[in-house]
ChimeraX commands (.cxc) that place a marker at each C-alpha (Angstrom):
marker #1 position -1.80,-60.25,26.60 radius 0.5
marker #1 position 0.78,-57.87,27.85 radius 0.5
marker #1 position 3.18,-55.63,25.32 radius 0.5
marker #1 position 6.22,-53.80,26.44 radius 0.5
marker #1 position 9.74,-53.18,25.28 radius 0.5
marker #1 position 12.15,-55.64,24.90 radius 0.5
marker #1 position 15.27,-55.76,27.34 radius 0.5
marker #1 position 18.70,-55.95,25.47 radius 0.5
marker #1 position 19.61,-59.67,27.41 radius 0.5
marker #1 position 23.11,-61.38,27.13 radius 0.5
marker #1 position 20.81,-64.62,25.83 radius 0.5
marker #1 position 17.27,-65.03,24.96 radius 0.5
marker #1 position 15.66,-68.63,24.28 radius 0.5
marker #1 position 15.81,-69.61,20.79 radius 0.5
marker #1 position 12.90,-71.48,19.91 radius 0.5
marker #1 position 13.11,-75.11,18.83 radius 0.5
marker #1 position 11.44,-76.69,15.96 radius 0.5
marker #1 position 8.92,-77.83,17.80 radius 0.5
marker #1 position 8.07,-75.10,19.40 radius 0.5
marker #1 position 7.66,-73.42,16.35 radius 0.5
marker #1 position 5.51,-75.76,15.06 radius 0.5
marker #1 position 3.22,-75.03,18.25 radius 0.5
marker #1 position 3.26,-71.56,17.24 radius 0.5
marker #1 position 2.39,-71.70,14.16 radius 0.5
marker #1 position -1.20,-74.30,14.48 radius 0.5
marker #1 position -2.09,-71.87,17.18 radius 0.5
marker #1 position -2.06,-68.62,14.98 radius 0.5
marker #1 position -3.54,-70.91,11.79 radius 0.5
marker #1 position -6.68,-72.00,14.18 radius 0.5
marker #1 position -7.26,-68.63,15.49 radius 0.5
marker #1 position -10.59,-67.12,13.92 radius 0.5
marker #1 position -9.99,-66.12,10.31 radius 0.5
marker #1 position -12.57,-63.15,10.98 radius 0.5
marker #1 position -13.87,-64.33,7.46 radius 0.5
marker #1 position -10.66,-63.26,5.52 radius 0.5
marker #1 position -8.95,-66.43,5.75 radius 0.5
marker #1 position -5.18,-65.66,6.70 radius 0.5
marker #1 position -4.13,-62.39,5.72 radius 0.5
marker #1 position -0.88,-63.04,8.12 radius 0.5
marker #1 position 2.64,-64.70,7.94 radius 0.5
marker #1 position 4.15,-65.94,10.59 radius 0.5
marker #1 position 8.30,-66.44,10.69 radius 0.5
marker #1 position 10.11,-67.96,13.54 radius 0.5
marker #1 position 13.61,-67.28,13.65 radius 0.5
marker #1 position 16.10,-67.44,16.76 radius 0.5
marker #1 position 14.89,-65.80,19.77 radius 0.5
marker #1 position 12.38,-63.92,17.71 radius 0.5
marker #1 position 8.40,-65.12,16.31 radius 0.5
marker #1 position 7.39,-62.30,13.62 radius 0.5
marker #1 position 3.84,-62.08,12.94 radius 0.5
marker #1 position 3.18,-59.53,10.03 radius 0.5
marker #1 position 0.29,-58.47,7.58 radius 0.5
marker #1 position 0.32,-59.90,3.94 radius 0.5
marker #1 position -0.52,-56.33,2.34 radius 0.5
marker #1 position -1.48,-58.09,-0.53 radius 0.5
marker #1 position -3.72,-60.50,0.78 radius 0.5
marker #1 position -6.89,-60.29,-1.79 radius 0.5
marker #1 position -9.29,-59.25,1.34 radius 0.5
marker #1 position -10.59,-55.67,1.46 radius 0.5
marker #1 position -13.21,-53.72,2.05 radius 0.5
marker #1 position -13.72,-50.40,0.23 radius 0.5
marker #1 position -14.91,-48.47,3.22 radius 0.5
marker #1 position -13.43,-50.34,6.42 radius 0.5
marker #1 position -9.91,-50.11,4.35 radius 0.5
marker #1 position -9.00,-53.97,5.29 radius 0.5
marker #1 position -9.54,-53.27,9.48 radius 0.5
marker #1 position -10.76,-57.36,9.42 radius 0.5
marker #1 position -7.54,-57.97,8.15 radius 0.5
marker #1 position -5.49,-56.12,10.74 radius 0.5
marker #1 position -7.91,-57.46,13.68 radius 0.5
marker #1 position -7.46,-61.38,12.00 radius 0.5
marker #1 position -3.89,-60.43,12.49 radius 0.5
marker #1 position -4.80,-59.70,16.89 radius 0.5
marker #1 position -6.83,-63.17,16.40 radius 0.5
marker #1 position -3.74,-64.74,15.72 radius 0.5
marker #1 position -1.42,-63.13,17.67 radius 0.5
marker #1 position -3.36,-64.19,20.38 radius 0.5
marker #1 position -2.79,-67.33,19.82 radius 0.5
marker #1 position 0.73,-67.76,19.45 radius 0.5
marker #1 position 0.80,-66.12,22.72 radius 0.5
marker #1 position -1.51,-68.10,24.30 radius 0.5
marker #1 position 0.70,-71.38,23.02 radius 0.5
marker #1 position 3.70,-69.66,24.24 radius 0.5
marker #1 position 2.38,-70.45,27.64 radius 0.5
marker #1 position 1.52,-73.30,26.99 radius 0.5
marker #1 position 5.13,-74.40,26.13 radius 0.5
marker #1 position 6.29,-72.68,29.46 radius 0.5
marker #1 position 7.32,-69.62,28.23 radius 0.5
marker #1 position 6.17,-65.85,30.07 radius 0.5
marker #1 position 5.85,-64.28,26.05 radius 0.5
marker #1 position 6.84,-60.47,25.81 radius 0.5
marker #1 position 4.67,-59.02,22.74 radius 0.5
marker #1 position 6.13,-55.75,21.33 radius 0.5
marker #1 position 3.77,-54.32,18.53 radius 0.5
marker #1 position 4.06,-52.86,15.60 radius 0.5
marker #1 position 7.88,-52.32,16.77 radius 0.5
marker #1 position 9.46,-51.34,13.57 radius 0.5
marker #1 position 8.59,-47.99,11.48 radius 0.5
marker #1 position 10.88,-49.75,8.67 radius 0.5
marker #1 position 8.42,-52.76,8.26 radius 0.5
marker #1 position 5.06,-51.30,8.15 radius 0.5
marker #1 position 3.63,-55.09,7.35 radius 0.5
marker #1 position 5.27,-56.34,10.76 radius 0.5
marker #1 position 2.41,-56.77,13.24 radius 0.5
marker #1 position 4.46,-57.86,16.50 radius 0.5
marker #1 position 6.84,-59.73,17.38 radius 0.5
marker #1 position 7.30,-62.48,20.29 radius 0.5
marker #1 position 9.98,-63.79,22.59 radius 0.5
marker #1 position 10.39,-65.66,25.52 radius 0.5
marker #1 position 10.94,-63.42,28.62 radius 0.5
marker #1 position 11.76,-66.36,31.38 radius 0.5
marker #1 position 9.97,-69.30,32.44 radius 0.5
marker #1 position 6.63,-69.89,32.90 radius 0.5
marker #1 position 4.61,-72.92,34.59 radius 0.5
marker #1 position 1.85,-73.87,32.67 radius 0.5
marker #1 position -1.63,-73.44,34.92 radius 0.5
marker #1 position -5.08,-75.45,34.22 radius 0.5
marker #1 position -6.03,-72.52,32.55 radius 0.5
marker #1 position -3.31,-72.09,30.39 radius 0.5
marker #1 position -4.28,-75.59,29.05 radius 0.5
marker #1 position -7.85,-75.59,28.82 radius 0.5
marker #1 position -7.47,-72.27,27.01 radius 0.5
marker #1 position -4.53,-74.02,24.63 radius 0.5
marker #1 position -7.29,-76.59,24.02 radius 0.5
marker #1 position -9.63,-74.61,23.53 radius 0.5
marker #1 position -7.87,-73.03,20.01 radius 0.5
marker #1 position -8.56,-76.04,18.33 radius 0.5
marker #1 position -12.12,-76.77,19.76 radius 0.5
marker #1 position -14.78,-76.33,16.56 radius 0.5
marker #1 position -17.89,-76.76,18.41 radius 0.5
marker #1 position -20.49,-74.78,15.89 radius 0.5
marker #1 position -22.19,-71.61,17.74 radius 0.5
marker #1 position -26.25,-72.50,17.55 radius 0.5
marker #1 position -27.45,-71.28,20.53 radius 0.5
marker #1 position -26.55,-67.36,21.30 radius 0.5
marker #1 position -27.37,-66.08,24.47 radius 0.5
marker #1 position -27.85,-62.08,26.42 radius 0.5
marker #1 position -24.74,-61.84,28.75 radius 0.5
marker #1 position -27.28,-60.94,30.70 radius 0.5
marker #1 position -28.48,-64.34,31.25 radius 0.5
marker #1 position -25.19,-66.01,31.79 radius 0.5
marker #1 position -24.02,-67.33,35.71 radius 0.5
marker #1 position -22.13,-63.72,36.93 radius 0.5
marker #1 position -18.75,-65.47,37.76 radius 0.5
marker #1 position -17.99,-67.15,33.61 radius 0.5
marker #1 position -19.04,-64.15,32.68 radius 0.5
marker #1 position -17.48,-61.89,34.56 radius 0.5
marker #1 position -14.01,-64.06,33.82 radius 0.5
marker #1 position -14.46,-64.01,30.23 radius 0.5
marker #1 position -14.82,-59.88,30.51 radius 0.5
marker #1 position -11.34,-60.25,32.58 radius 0.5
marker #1 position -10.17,-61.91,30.11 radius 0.5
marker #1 position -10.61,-59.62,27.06 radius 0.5
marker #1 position -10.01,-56.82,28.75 radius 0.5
marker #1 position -6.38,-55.29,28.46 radius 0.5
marker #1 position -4.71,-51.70,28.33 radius 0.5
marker #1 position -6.50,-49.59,25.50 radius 0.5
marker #1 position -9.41,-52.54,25.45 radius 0.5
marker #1 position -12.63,-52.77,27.50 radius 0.5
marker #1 position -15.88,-55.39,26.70 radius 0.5
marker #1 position -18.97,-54.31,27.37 radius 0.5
marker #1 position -22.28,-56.68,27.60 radius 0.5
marker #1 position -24.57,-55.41,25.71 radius 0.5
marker #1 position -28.10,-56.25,25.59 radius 0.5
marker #1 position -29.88,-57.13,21.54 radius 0.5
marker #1 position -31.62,-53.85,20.07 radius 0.5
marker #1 position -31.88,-51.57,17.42 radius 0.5
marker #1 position -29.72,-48.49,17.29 radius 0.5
marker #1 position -31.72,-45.30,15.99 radius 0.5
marker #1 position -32.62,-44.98,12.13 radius 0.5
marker #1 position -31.92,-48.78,11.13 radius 0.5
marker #1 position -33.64,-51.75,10.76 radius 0.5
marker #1 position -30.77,-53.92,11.48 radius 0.5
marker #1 position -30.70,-55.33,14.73 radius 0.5
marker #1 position -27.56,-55.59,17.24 radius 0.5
marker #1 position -27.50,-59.09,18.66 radius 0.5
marker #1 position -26.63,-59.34,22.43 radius 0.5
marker #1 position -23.47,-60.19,23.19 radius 0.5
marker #1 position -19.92,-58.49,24.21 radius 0.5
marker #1 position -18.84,-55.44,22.58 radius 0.5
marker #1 position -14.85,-54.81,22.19 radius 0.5
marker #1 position -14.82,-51.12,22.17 radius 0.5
marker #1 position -10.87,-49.73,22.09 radius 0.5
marker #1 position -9.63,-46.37,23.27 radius 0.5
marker #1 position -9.00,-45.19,19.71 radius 0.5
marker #1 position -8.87,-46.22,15.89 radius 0.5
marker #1 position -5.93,-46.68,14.94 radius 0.5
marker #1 position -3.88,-50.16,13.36 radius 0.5
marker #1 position -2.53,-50.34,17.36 radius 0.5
marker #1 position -6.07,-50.31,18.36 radius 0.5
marker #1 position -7.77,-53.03,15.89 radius 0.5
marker #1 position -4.49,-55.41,16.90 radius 0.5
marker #1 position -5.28,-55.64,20.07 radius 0.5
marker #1 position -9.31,-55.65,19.32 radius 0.5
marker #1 position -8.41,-59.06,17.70 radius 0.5
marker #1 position -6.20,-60.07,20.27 radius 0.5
marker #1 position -8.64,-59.09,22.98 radius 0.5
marker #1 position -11.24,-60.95,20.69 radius 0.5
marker #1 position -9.44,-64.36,20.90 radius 0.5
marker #1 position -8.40,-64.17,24.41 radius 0.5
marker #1 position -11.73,-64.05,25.65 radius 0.5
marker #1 position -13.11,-66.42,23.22 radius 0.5
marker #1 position -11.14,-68.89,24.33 radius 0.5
marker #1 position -11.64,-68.29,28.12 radius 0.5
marker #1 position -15.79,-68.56,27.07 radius 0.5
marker #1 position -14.99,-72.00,25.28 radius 0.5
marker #1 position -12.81,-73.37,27.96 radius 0.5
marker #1 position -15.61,-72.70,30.46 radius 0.5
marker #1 position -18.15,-74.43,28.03 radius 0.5
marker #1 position -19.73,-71.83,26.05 radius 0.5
marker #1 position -19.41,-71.01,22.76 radius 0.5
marker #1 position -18.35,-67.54,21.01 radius 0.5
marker #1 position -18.72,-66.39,17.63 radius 0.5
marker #1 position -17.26,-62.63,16.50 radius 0.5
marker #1 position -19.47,-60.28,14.39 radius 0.5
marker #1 position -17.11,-58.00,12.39 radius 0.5
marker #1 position -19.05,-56.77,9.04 radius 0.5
marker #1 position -21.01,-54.14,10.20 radius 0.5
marker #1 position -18.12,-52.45,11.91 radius 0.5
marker #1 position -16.35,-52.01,8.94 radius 0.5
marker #1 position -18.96,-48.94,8.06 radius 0.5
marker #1 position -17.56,-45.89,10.12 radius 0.5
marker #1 position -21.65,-44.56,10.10 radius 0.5
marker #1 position -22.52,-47.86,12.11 radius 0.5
marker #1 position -19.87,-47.26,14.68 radius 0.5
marker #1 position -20.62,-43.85,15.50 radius 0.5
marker #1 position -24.20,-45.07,15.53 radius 0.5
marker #1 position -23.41,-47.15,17.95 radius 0.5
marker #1 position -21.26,-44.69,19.82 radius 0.5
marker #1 position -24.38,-42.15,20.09 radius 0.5
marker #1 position -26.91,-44.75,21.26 radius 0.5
marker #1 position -24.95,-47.09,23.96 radius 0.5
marker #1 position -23.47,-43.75,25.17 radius 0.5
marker #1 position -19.96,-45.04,24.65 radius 0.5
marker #1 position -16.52,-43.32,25.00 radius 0.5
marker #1 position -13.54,-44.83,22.19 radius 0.5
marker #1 position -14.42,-47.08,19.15 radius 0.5
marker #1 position -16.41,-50.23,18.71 radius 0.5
marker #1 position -14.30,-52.87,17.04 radius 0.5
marker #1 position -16.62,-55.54,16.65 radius 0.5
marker #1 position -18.70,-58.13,19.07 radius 0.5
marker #1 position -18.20,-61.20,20.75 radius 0.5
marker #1 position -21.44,-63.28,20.34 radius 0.5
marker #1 position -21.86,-65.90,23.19 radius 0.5
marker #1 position -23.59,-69.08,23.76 radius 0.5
marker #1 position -24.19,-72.61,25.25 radius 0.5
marker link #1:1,2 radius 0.2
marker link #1:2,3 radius 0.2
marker link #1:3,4 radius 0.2
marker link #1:4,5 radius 0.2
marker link #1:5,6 radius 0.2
marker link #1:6,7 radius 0.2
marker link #1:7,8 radius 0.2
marker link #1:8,9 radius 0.2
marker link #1:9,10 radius 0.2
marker link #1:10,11 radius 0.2
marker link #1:11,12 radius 0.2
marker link #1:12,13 radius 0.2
marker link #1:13,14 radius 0.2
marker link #1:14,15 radius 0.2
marker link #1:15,16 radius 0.2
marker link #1:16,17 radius 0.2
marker link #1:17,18 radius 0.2
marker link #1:18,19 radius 0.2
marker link #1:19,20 radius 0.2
marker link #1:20,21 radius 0.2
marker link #1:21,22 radius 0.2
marker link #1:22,23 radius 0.2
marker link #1:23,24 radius 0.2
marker link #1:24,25 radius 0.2
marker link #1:25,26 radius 0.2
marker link #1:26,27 radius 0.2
marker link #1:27,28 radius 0.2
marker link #1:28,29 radius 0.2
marker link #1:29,30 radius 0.2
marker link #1:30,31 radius 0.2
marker link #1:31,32 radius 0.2
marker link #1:32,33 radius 0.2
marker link #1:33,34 radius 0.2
marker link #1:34,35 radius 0.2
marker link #1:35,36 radius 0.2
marker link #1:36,37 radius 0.2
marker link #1:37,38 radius 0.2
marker link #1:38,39 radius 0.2
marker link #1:39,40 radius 0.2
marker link #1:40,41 radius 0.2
marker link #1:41,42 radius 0.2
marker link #1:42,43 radius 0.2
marker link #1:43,44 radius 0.2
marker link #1:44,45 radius 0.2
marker link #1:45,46 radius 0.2
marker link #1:46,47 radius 0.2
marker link #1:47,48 radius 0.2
marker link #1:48,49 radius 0.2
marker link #1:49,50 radius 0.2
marker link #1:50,51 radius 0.2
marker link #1:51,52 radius 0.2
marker link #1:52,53 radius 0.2
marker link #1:53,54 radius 0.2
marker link #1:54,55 radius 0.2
marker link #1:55,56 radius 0.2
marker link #1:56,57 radius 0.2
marker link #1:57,58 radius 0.2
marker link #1:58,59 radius 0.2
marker link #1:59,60 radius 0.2
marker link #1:60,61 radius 0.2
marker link #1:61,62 radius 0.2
marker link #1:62,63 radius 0.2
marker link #1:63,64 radius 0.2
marker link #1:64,65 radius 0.2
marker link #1:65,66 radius 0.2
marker link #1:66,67 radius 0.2
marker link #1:67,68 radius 0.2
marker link #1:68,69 radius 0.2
marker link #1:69,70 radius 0.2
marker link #1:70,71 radius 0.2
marker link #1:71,72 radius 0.2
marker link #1:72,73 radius 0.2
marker link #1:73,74 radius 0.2
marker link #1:74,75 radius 0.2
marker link #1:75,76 radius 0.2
marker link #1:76,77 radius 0.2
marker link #1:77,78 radius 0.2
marker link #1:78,79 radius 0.2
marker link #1:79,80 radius 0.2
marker link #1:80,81 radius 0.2
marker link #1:81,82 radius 0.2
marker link #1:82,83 radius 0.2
marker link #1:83,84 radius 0.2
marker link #1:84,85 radius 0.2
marker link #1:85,86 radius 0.2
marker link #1:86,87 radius 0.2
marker link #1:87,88 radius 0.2
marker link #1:88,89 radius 0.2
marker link #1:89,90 radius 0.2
marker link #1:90,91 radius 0.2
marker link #1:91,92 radius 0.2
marker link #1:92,93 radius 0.2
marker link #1:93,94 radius 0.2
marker link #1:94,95 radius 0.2
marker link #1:95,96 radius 0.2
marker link #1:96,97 radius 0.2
marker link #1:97,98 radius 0.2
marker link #1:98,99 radius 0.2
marker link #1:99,100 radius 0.2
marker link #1:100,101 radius 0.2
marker link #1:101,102 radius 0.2
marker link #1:102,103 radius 0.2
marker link #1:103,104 radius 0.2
marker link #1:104,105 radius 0.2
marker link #1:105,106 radius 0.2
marker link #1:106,107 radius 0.2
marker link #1:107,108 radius 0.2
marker link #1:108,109 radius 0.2
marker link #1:109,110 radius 0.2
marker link #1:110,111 radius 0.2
marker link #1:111,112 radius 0.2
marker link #1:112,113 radius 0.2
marker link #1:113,114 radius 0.2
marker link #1:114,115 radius 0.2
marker link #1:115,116 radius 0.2
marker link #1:116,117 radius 0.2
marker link #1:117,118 radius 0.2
marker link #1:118,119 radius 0.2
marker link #1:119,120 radius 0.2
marker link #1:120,121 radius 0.2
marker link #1:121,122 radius 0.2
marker link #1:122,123 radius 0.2
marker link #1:123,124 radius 0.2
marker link #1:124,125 radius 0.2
marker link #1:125,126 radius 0.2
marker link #1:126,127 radius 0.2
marker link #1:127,128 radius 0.2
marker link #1:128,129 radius 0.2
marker link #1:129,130 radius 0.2
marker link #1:130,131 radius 0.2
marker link #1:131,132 radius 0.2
marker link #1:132,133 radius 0.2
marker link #1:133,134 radius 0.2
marker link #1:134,135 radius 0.2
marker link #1:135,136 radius 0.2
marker link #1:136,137 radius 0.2
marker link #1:137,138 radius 0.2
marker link #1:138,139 radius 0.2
marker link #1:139,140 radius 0.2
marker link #1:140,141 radius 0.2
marker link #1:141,142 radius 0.2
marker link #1:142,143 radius 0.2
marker link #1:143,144 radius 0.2
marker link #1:144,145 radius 0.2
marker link #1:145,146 radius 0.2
marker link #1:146,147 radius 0.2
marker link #1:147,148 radius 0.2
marker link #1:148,149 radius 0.2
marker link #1:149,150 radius 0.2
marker link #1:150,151 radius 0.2
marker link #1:151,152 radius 0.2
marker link #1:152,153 radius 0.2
marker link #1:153,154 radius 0.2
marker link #1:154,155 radius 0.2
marker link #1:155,156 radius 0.2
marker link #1:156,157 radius 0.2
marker link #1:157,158 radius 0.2
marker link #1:158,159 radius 0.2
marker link #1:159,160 radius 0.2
marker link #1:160,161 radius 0.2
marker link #1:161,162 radius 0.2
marker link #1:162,163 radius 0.2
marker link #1:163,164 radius 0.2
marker link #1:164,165 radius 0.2
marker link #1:165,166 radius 0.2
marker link #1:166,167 radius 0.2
marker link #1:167,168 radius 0.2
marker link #1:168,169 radius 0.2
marker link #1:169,170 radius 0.2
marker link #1:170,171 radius 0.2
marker link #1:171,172 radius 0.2
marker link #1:172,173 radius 0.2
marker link #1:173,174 radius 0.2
marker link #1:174,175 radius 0.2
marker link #1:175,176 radius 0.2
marker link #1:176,177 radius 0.2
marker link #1:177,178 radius 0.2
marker link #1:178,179 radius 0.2
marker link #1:179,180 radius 0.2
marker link #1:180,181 radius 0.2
marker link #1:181,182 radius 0.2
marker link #1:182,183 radius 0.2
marker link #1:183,184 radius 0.2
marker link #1:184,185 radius 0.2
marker link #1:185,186 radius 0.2
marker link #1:186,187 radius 0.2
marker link #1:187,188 radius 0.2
marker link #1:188,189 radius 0.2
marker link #1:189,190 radius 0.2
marker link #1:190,191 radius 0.2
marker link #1:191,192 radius 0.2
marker link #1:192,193 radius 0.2
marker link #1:193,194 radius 0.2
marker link #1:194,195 radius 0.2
marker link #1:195,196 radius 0.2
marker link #1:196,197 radius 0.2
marker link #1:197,198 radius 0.2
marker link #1:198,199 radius 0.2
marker link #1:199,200 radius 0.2
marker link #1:200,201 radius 0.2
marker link #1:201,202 radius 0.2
marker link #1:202,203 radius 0.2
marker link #1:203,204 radius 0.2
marker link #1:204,205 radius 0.2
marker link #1:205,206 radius 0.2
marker link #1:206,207 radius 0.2
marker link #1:207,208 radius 0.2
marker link #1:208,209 radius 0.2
marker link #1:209,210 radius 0.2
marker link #1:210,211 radius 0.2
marker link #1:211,212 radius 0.2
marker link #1:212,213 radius 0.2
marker link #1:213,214 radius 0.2
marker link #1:214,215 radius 0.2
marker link #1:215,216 radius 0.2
marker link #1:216,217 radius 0.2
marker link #1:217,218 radius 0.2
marker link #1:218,219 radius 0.2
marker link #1:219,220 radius 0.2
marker link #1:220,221 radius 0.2
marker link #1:221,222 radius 0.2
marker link #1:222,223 radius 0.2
marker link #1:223,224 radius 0.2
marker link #1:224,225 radius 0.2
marker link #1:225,226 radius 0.2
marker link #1:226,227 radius 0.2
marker link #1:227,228 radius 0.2
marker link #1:228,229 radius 0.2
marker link #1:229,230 radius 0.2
marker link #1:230,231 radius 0.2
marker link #1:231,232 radius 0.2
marker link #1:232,233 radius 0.2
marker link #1:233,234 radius 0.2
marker link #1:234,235 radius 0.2
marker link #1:235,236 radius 0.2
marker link #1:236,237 radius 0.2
marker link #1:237,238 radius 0.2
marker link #1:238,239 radius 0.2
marker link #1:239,240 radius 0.2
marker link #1:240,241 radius 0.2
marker link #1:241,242 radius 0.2
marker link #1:242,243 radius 0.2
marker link #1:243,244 radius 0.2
marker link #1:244,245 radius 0.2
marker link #1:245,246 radius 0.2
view
């Protein structure tokens, strides 16, 4: 996903009905992140407004509702991601307005775009509901899937790192293998696009015929990141990880 400014144009495409429709089933099958849909989603003119229902009943006394804001990346994700998909090149600009602290991003069409094979499979791919049963170490995956799923995820401010199942010191709780989102900082910026980054490579892993499942719960506890900080030898802030599987 790429974010920049808008450009002041003499017209921009308004989107259709239909197109809006698109939009919309994207961002509603993009993972909830197990607090449903704390989003809205408006579509008006030129413009698709994605923006955080403050008073959606989700929260979480010490991560301070950061699955919401990361839901909100999930699904931002995928109106981009169908935004190709209708031949569109999307231009994201995020949390563009200091007025409207609920507004998220918003999304218009910057020129034309030919859909690809990939844009499709990965369009598909949004609604696919195959269960994940069968995790597996990134370790053990082909190099080249899993080295296109990192690609994937990884953006400005966002890096994935494989990481191997164990135990970080002083807790019984074990980290499952799989890919961790880590982000430059902590901020509402940085847990956007840790959703976002989330769902894009989810949906690369399923269109190559894996299956990926997020883990989000234990990162709400700021003790278990920095945990996990001190014993992967990290720089930034774990988000939250990206189980994979066949």
């Amino acid at each position: 996903m790429t974010t920049g400014p808008l450009l002041t144009r003499p017209a921009l495409h308004a989107w259709s009905a239909q197109e809006r429709d698109v939009l919309v089933r994207a961002a509603m099958n993009s993972y909830p992140c197990g607090v449903g849909r704390p989003w809205s989603l408006e579509v008006r003119g030129d413009r698709a407004e994605l923006s955080e229902r403050f008073g959606a009943s989700s929260w979480h006394p010490e991560g301070v509702g950061r699955d919401r804001v990361i839901a909100c990346g999930a699904a931002l994700a995928g109106v981009v991601v169908a935004a190709r998909m209708l031949g569109w090149q999307p231009e994201t600009v995020l949390l563009g307005d200091p007025a409207r602290p609920a507004l998220v991003a918003g999304v218009t069409a910057r020129g034309r775009h030919r859909p690809t094979g990939t844009d499709a499979r990965r369009f598909r791919a949004i609604f696919d509901r195959t269960r994940h049963r069968h995790p597996v170490d990134p370790a053990d995956l082909p190099e080249e899937p899993l080295a296109e799923v990192v690609r994937t995820g990884t953006m400005p401010g966002v890096q994935l790192v494989p990481l191997p199942s164990f135990t970080p010191a002083h807790r019984k709780q074990t980290v499952e293998a799989g890919l961790l989102v880590v982000t430059t900082s902590d901020g509402r910026r940085d847990q956007v696009l840790a959703g976002a980054a989330m769902q894009e490579a989810s949906l690369a892993a399923r269109a190559l015929g894996l299956t990926a499942a997020p883990q989000i719960s234990p990162f709400q506890f700021r003790e278990f990141r920095q945990r996990l900080v001190r014993s992967c030898g990290l720089g930034g802030s774990p988000q939250l990880l990206l189980r994979l599987g066949r």
